[in-house]
C-alpha positions as CSV (number, residue, x, y, z in Angstrom):
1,X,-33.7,-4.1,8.2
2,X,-34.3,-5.4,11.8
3,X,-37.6,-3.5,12.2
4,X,-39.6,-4.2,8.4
5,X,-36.9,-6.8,6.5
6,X,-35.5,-4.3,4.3
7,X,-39.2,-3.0,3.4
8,X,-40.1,0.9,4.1
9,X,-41.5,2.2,7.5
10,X,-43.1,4.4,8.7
11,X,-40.4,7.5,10.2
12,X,-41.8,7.9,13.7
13,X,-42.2,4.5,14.4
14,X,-38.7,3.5,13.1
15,X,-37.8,6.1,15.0
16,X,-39.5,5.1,18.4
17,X,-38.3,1.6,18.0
18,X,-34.7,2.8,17.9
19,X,-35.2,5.2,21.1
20,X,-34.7,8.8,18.9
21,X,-36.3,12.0,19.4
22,X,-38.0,12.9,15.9
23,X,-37.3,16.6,16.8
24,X,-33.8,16.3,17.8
25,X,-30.9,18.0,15.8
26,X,-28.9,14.8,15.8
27,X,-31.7,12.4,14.1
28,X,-32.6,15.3,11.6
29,X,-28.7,14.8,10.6
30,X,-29.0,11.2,11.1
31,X,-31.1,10.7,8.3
32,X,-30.1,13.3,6.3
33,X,-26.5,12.1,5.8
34,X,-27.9,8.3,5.4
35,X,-29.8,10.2,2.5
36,X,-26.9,12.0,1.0
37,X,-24.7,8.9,1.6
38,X,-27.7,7.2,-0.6
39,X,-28.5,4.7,2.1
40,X,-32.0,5.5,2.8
41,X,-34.6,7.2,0.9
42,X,-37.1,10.0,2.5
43,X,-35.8,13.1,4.6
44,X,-36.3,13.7,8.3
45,X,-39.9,15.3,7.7
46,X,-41.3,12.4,5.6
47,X,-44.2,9.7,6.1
48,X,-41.9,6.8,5.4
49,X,-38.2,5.8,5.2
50,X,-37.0,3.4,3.0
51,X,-33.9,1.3,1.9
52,X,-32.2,2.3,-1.6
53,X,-31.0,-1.3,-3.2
54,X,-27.6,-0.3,-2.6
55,X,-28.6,0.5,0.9
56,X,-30.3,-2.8,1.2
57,X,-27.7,-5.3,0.8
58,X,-25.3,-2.9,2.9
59,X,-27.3,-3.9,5.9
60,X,-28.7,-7.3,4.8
61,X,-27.0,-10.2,6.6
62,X,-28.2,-12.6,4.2
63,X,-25.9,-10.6,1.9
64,X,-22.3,-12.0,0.8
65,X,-19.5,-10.5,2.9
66,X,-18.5,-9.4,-0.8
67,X,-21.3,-7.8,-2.1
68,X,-21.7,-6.0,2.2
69,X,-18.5,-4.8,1.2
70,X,-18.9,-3.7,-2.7
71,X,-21.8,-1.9,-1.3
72,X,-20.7,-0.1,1.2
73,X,-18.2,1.3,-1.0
74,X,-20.5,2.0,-3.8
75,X,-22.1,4.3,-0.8
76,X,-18.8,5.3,1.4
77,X,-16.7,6.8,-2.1
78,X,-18.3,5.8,-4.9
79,X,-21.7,7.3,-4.7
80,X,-20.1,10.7,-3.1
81,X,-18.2,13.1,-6.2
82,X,-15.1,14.7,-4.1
83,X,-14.3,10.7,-2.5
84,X,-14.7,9.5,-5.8
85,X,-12.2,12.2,-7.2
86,X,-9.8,11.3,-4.2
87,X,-9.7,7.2,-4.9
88,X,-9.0,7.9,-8.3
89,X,-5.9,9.9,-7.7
90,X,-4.6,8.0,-5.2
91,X,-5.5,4.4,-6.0
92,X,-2.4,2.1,-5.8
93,X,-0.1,4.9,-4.6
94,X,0.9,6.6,-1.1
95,X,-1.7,8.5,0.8
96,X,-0.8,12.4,0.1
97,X,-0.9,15.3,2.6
98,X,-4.1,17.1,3.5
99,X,-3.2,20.2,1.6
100,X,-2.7,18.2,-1.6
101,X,-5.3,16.8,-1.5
102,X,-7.2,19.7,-1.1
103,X,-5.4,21.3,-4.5
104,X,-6.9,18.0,-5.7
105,X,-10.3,18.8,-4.8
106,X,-9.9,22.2,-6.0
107,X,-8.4,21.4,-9.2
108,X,-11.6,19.5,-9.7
109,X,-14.0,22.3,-9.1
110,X,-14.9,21.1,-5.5
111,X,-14.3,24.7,-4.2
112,X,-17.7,25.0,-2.4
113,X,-17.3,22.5,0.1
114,X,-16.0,22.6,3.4
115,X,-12.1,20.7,1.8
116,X,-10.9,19.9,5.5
117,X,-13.7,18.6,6.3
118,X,-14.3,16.4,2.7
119,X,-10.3,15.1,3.2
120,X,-10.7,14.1,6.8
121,X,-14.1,12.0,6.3
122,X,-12.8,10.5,3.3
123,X,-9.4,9.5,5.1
124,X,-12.2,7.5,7.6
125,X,-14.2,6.4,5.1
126,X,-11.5,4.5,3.3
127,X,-9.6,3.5,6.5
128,X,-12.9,2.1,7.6
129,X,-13.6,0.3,4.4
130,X,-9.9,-1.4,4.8
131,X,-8.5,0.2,1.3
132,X,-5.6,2.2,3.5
133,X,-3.1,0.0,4.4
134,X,0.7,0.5,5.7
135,X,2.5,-1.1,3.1
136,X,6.3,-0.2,2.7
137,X,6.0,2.2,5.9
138,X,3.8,4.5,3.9
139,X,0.0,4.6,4.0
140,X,-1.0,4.0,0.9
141,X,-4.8,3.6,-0.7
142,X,-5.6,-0.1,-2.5
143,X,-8.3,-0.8,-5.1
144,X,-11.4,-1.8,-4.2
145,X,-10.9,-5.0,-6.7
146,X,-8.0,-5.9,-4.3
147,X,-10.0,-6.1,-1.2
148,X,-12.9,-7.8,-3.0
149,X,-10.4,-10.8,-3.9
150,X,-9.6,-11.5,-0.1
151,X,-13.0,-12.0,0.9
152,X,-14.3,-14.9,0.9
153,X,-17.5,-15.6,-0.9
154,X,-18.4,-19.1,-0.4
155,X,-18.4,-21.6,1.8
156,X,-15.7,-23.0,0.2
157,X,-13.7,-19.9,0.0
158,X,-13.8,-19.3,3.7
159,X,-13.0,-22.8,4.7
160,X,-10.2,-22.8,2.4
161,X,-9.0,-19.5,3.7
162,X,-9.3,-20.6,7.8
163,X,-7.2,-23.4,6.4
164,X,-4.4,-20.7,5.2
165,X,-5.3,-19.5,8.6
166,X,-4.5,-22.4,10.2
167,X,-0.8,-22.8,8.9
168,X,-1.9,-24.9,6.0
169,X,-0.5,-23.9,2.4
170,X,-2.1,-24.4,-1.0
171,X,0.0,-25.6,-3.7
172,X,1.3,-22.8,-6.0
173,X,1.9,-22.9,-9.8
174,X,4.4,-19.5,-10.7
175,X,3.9,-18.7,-14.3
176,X,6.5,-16.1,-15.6
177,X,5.7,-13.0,-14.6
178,X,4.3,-10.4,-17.3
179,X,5.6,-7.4,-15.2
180,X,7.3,-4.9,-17.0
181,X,11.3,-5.2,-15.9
182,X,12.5,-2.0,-17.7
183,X,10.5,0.1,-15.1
184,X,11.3,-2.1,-12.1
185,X,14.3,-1.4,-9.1
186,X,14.6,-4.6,-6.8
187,X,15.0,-3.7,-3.8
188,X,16.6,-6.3,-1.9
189,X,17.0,-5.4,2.1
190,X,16.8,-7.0,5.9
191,X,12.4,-8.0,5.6
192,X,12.2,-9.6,9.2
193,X,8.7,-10.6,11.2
194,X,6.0,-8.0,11.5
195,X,6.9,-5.1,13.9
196,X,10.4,-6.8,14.3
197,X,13.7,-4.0,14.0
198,X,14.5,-5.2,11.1
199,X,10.8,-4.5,9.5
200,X,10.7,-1.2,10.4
201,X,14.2,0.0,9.2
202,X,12.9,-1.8,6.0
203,X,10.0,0.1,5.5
204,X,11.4,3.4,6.9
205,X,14.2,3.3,4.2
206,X,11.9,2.5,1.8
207,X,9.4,4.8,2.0
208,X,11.5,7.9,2.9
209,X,14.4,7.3,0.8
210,X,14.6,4.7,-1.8
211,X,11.1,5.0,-3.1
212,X,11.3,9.0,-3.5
213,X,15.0,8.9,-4.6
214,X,13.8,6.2,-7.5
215,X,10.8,7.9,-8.6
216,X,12.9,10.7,-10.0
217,X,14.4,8.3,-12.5
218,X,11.2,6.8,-13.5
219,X,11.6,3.5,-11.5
220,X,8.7,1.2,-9.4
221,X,10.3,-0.1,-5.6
222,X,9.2,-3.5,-5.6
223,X,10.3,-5.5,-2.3
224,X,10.4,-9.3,-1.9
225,X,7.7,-9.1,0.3
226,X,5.2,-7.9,-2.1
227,X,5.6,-11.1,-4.4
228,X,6.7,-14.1,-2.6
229,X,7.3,-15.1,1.3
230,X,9.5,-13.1,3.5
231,X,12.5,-15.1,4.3
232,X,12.1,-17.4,1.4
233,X,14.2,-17.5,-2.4
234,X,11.3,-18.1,-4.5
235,X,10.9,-18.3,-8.4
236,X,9.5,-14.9,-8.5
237,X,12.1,-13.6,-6.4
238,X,15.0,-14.8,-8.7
239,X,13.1,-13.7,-11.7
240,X,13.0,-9.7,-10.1
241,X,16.9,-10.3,-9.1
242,X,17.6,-11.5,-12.8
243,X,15.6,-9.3,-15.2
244,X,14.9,-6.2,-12.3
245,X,16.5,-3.1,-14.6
246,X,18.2,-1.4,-11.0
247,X,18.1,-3.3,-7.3
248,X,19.3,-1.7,-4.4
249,X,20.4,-3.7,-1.9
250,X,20.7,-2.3,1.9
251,X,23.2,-3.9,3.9
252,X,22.3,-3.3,7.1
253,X,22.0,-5.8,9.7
254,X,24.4,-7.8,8.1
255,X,21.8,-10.1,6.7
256,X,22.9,-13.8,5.0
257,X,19.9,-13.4,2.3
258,X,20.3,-9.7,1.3
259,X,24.3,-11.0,0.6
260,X,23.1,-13.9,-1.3
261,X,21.0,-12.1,-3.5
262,X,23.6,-9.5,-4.5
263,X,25.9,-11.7,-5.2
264,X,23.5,-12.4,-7.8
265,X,23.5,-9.9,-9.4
266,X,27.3,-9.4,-9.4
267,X,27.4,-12.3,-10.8
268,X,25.0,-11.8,-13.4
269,X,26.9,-8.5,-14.2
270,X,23.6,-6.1,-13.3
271,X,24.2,-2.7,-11.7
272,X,23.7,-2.6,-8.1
273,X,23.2,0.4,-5.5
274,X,24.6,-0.4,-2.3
275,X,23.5,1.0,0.9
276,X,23.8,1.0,5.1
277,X,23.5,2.0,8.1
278,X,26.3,3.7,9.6
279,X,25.9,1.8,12.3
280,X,27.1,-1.9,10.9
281,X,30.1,-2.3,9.5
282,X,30.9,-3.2,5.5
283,X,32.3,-6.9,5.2
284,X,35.6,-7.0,3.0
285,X,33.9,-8.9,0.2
286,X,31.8,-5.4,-0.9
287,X,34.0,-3.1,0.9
288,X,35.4,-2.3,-2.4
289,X,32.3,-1.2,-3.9
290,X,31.1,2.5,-3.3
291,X,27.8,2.3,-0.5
292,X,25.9,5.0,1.4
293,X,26.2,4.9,4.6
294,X,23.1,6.5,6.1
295,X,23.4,7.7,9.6
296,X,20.4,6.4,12.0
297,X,22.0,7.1,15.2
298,X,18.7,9.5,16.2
299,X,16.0,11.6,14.1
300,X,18.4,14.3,14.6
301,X,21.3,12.4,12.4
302,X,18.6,10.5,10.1
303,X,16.2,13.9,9.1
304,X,18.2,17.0,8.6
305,X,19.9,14.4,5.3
306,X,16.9,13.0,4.0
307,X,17.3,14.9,1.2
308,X,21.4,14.3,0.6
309,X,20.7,10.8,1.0
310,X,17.7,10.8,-1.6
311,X,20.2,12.9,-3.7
312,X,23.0,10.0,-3.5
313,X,20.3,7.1,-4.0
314,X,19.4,8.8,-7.1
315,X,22.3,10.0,-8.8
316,X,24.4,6.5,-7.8
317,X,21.3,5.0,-9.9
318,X,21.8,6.6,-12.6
319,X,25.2,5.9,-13.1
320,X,24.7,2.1,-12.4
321,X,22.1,2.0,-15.1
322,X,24.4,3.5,-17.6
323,X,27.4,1.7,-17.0
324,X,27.0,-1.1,-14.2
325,X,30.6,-1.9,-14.3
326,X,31.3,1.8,-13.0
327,X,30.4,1.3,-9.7
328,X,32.2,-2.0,-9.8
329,X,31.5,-5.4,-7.9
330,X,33.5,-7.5,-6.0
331,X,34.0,-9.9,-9.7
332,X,34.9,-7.3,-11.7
333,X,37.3,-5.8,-9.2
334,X,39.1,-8.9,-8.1
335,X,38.3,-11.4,-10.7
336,X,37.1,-10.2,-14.1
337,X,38.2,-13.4,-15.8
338,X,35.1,-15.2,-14.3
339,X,32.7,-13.6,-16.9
340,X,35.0,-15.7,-19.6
C-alpha cells in the first residue's frame, strides 16, 4: 500500500524495499500465510504480489475505521473454515476450554489440522480483533455486528463519541423492552467501579456460580450493568425487577441498592433467591428468609463447594419459581395483610 498505492508490485522489489531476504524461510511463510489469510495474491516464487480487495481496504488508511475493521475480520475468521466454525459456536456466549473446542473442530471434520495450534491462533485472532471481552468475569466472544456499532464512522460519529468521552451524555428515549422475561433471572448484586472489590466478587459469583447454576433450569443472567448505568435505578432496570421470571439477589457487602431492589420484588410478590458471603452478616429485615451463605474466606473455602453451592442456587430456584411464597419474604412472613 505504501510502496505502489494498493496496485501490484513486483516481489523482489517489494521485498528489497521492506529490507527481506527473498530466500529466507521467514518471508517464504510471510507471504504464504498473507496468501492463505487471502490478503495478498501471488506466492513467494511469483513475478508480482498483489492486494486482494479485501486485502486492500484492510491496509488502506483512506478506508473507514469500520470497513478496516469488517475487513480484517472477513480475513482474520471469516475467510478461514475452522475460525469460522469456532465464532459460530461461540458467538454471544463464554469462551470454552481448549479441549472443547477441539471436539468442536473435530465434530466438524477439521481432523487434519494441527487443533492446538487452529484454537490458540484463533483465540489471538479474535482477541486481536476486540470480539473477546471479560464480561461477567468470564471471557466471552461478541458479534462482529456489536463491534461494528461502536466505531465510529463519520465525522459526526466520532465527535459525538469524544463528547461521551468527555463526560457529556446524549439524551435517551427507553422504549419498552421486547426481551423475552419468561427466560430471564435478574440478577441484582453489589456492581461497584471497574476493578473495585465489589466488581470482582460481582463477576466471580456470576460467572462461576449463578450463571452455571441457572443454565440448568433454562434461565439467561442478565445484570444491571448490561442494560442501564451501574449505580443508577433506571426504567430498564425496574422493568427487569418487575417482569424478570427469577432474580437473585446477593447480599454481600451490605449494599443500600441491592436492598432496595428486593424489596421490590417482595413487594411485588416475585420469587427471590437470596445469597451472601459468609463473611457479612444478614440484617434482621431478610434474616427470616432462607440465603446461601457462600464461604470466600480463601480459594480453599470458596473451590472445593463450587459445585454444592451451584447445587443450592439451582434447586432454591426452582422452588421459588413454583411457589414464590415458599421461600417467604419479609411481607409475607411478618405482614401478609399488605397484599390486601
Amino acid at each position: 500500500m505504501r510502496l505502489a498505492s494498493g496496485e501490484k508490485v513486483r516481489r523482489l522489489t517489494l521485498l528489497q524495499q521492506m529490507d527481506k531476504s527473498p530466500n529466507s524461510s521467514t518471508t517464504k511463510m510471510l507471504i504464504t500465510n498473507s496468501g492463505k489469510y487471502g490478503i495478498t495474491k501471488g506466492s513467494y516464487v511469483a513475478e508480482f504480489l498483489e492486494l486482494t480487495p479485501t486485502g486492500k481496504i484492510a491496509v488502506d488508511p483512506q478506508s473507514s475505521p469500520r470497513m478496516r475493521r469488517k475487513a480484517d475480520f472477513d480475513l482474520a475468521i471469516d475467510g478461514v473454515a475452522p475460525f469460522k466454525t469456532l465464532y459460530e459456536a461461540y458467538k454471544g456466549k463464554r469462551l470454552a476450554e481448549r479441549e472443547i473446542m477441539k471436539d468442536v473442530l473435530r465434530e466438524a471434520n477439521f481432523e487434519n489440522i494441527d487443533l492446538d495450534e487452529c484454537v490458540d491462533t484463533f483465540t489471538v485472532n479474535i482477541k486481536d480483533l476486540d470480539l473477546l471481552r471479560t464480561i461477567g468475569g468470564a471471557e466471552t466472544v461478541i458479534s462482529i455486528e456489536q463491534v461494528l456499532d461502536e466505531i465510529p464512522d463519520s465525522p459526526s460519529a466520532l465527535k459525538a463519541k469524544n463528547g461521551r468521552e468527555a463526560g457529556l451524555k446524549p439524551t435517551v428515549v427507553v422504549a419498552e423492552s421486547s426481551t423475552d422475561f419468561a427466560n430471564v433471572c435478574f440478577y441484582i448484586t453489589p456492581i461497584g467501579p471497574e476493578e473495585s472489590e465489589s466488581r470482582k466478587h460481582s463477576d466471580l459469583f456470576m460467572s462461576s456460580l449463578i450463571q452455571p447454576a441457572l443454565q440448568e433450569i433454562g434461565l439467561k443472567v442478565v445484570r444491571a450493568d448490561e442494560i442501564g448505568e451501574p449505580g443508577m435505578i433506571t426504567s430498564q432496570v425496574l422493568e427487569y425487577l418487575k417482569k424478570s421470571k427469577l432474580a437473585v439477589a446477593d447480599l454481600s457487602y451490605l449494599n443500600p441498592n441491592v436492598f432496595y431492589e428486593v424489596a421490590l420484588r417482595h413487594a411485588l410478590r416475585l420469587p427471590v433467591v437470596q445469597v451472601i458471603r459468609k463473611a457479612d452478616r444478614l440484617p434482621f429485615d431478610v434474616n427470616q428468609t432462607r440465603t446461601i451463605t457462600i464461604d470466600t474466606t480463601d480459594i480453599y473455602c470458596l473451590v472445593p463447594k463450587i459445585q454444592t453451592y451451584r447445587s443450592e442456587i439451582a434447586n432454591q430456584a426452582r422452588k421459588a419459581i413454583e411457589d414464590p411464597e415458599s421461600v417467604g419474604n419479609p411481607v409475607t412472613i411478618f405482614y401478609p395483610e399488605f397484599f390486601k
